[in-house]
C-alpha positions as CSV (number, residue, x, y, z in Angstrom):
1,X,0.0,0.0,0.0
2,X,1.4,3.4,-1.1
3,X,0.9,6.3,1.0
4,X,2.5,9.6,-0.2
5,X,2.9,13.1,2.0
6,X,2.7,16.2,0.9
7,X,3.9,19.0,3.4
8,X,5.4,22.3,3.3
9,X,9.6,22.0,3.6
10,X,10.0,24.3,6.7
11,X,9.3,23.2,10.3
12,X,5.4,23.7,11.2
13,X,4.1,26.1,13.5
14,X,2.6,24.1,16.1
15,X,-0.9,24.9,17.0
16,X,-3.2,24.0,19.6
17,X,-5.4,21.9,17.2
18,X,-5.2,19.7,14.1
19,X,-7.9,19.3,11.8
20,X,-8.6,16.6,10.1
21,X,-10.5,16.1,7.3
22,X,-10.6,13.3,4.7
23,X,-11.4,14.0,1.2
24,X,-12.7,11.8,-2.1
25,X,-13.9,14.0,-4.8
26,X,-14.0,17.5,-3.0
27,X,-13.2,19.7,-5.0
28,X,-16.6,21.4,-5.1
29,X,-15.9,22.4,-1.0
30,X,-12.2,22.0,-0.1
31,X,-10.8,25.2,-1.6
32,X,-13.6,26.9,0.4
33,X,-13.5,24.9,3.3
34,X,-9.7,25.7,3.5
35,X,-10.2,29.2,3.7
36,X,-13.3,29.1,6.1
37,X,-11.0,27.3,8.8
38,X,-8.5,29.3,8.1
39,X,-9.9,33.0,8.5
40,X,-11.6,31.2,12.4
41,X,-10.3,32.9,15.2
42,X,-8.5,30.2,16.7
43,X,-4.9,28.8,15.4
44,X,-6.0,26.0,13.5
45,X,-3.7,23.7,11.6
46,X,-5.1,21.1,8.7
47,X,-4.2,17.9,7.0
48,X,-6.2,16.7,3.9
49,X,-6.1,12.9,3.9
50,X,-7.4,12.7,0.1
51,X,-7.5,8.8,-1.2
52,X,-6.7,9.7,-4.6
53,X,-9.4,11.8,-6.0
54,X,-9.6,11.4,-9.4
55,X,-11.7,15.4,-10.0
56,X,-8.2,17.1,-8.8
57,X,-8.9,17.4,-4.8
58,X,-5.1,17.2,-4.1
59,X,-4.4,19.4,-6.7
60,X,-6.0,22.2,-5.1
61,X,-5.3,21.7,-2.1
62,X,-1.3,21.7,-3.5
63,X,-2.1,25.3,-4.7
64,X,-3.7,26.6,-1.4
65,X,-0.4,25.4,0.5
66,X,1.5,28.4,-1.3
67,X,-1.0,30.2,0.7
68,X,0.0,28.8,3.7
69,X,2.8,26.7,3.7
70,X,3.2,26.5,7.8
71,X,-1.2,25.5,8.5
72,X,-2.3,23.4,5.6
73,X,-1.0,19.9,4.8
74,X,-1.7,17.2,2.6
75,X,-1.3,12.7,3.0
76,X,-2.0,11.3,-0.4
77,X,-3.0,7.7,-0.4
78,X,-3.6,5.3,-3.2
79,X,-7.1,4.8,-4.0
80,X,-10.3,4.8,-1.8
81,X,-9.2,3.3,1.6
82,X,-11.9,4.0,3.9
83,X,-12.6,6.7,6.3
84,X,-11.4,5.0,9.0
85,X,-7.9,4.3,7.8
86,X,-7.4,8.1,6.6
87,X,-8.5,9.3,10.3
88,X,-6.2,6.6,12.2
89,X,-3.4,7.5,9.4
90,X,-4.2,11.2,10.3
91,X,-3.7,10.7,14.3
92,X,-0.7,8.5,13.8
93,X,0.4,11.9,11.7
94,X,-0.2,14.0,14.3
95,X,1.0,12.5,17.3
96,X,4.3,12.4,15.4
97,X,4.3,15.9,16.0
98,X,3.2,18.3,18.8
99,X,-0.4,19.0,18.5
100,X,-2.3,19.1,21.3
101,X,-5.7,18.6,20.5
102,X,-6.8,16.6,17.0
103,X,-10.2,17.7,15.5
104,X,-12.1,15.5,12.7
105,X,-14.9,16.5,10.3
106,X,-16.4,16.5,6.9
107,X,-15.2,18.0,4.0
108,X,-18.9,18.7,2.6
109,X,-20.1,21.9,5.2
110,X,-22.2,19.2,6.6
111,X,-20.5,20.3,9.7
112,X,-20.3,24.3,10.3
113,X,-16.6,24.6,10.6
114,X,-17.2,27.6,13.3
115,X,-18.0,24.9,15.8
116,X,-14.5,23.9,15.9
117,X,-13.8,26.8,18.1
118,X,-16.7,25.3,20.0
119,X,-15.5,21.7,20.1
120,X,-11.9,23.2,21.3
121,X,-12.9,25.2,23.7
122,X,-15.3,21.9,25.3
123,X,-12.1,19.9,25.4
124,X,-10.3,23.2,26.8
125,X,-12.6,22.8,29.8
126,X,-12.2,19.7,30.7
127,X,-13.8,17.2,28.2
128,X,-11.1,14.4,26.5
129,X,-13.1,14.2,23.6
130,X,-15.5,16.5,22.5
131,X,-18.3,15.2,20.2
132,X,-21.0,17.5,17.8
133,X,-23.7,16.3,18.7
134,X,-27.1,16.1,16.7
135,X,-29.5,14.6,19.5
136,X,-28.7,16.5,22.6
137,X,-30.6,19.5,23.0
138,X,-30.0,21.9,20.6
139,X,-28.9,20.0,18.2
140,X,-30.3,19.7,15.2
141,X,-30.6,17.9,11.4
142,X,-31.0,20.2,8.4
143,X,-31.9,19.0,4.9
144,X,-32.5,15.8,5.5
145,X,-35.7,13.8,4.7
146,X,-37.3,13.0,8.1
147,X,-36.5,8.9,7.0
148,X,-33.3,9.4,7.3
149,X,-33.5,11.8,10.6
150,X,-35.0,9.0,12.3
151,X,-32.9,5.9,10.7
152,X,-29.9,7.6,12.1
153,X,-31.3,8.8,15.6
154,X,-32.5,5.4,16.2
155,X,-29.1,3.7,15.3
156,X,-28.0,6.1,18.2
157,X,-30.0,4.7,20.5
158,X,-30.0,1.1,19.1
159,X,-25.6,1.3,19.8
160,X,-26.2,3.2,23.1
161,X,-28.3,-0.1,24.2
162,X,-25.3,-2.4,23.2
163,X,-22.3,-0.8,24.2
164,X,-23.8,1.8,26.9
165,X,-21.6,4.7,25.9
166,X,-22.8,7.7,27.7
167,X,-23.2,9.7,24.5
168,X,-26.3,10.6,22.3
169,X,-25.0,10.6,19.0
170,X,-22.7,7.7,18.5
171,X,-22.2,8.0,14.7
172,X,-21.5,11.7,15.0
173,X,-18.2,12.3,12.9
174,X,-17.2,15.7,14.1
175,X,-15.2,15.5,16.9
176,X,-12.3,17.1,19.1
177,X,-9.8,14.5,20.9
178,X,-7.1,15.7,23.6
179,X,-3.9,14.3,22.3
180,X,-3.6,12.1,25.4
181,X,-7.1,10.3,24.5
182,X,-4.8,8.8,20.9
183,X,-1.6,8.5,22.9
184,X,-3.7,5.9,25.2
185,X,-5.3,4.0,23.0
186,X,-3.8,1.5,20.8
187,X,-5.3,2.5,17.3
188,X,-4.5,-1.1,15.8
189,X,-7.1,-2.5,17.5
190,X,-9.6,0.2,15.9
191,X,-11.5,-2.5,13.6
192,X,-13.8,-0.3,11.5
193,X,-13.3,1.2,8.5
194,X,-16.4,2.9,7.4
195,X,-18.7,5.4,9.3
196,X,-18.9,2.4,12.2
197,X,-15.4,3.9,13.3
198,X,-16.9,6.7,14.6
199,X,-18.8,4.4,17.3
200,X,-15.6,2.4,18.3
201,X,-13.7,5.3,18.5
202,X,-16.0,7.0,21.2
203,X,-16.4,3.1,22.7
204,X,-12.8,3.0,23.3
205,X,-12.2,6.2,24.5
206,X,-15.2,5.7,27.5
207,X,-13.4,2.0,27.8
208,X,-10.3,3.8,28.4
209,X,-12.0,5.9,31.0
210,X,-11.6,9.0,29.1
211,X,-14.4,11.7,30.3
212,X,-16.4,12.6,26.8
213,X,-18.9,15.8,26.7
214,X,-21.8,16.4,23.9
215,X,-21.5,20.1,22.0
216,X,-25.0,20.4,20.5
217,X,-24.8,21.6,16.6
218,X,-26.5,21.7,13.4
219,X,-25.9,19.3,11.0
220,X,-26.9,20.4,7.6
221,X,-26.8,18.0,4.3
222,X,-24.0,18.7,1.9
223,X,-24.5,20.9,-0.9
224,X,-22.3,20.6,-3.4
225,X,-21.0,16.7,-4.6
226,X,-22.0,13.3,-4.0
227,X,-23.0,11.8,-0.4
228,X,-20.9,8.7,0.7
229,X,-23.6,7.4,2.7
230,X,-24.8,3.9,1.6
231,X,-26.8,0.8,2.9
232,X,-23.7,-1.0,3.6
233,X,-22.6,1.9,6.3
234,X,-25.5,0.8,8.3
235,X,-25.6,-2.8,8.1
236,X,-21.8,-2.6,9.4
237,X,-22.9,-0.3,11.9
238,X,-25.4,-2.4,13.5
239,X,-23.9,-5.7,13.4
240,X,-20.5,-4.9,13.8
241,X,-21.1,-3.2,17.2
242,X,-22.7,-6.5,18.8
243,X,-18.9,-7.8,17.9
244,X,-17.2,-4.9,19.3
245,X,-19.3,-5.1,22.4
246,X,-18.2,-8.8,23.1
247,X,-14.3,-8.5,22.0
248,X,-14.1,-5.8,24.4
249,X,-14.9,-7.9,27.6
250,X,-11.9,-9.6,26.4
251,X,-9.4,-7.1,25.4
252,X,-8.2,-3.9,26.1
253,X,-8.2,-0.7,23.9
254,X,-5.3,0.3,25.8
255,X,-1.7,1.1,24.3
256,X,1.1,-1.1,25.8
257,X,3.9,0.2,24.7
């Protein structure tokens, strides 16, 4: 498997948070969705994991860096590899360096990129992981055909049931993790690719005893491109937790070395 990096030659300036964000066929969002995190008022840093978008994403994101040579990087990987192994290839990325706090979201505007600053500032208060939550109160779904609203609340509830993680929206994929929350865990055993590694990641982190908090946003359906979003996410989803559930009275999430 070939995994390429793109990064600006100098040293980077080390801010308080990385941003994640995983890209297949973006180019509709990612040059604006660069500048939106960019002009926030916080320090934010971001890496672009794109799985080799064939519309050109890395090629923009290539011209933005002359922009910014020291905030915005770029991990180009061979084909489409899952969201999961671009977000555990982005933490491995960051804890090589000196972040202190690692953010992930969509590329799509699905989630309002000003609510990083409210995700950071959760974590900054106490919280280990901070997660954008949909189903607490205040949280709302925009866009979306009521269906869908309820298919996805309802697998919310469904994995709270199984695992009994103390969090409302278990699929949620924005979300703010101290650097101590990665350091801890042993991200091999993270078995999910798709959108079912959102749930073990918050599972391991409550496993590990980590304290995680509920930021209430508004999600809003993407715009411009295509959704990801597919039958097969949900089947993995709800059987693949029954098996996380039962491996983990057996193992532990936690790093050993």
């Amino acid at each position: 498997m070939h995994t390429r990096f793109v990064h600006a030659l100098s040293p980077p300036v080390l801010s308080p948070n990385l941003v994640i964000i995983p890209t297949y066929n973006e180019r509709e969002n990612i040059p604006r969705m660069i500048e939106t995190v960019f002009a926030l008022p916080r320090d934010f840093h971001l890496l672009i994991v794109d799985d080799g978008s064939p519309d050109g994403t890395a090629d923009l994101v290539r011209e933005a860096q002359e922009r910014y040579p020291a905030r915005l990087h770029l991990m180009e990987r061979a084909g489409k590899q899952g969201l999961g192994t671009a977000y555990i290839a982005g933490f491995r990325w960051a804890l090589e360096r000196d972040y202190d706090t690692v953010s992930e979201m969509d590329a799509d505007f699905s989630h309002n990129p000003a609510d990083l600053v409210r995700l950071l500032e959760c974590v900054e208060a106490g919280a280990d992981v901070a997660v954008g939550s949909r189903y607490v109160k205040g949280g709302q779904v925009t866009n979306w055909p009521t269906n869908r609203v309820l298919l996805s609340k309802y697998a919310s509830v469904y994995v709270r049931l199984i695992t009994w993680i103390p969090v409302h929206d278990t699929t949620a994929g924005f979300v703010c993790y101290r650097r101590r929350v990665l350091e801890t865990m042993d991200l091999d055993k993270i078995g999910f690719v798709g959108y079912a590694f959102q749930i073990e990641m918050k599972f391991a982190a409550w496993k590990l005893g980590f304290k995680l908090a509920e930021v209430p946003i508004n999600f809003v359906d993407r715009i411009e491109g295509e959704s990801k979003m597919s039958s097969g996410i949900f089947k993995e989803a709800a059987l693949g937790v029954w098996s996380m559930r039962w491996q983990s009275l057996f193992r532990s999430y936690r790093r050993l070395d």
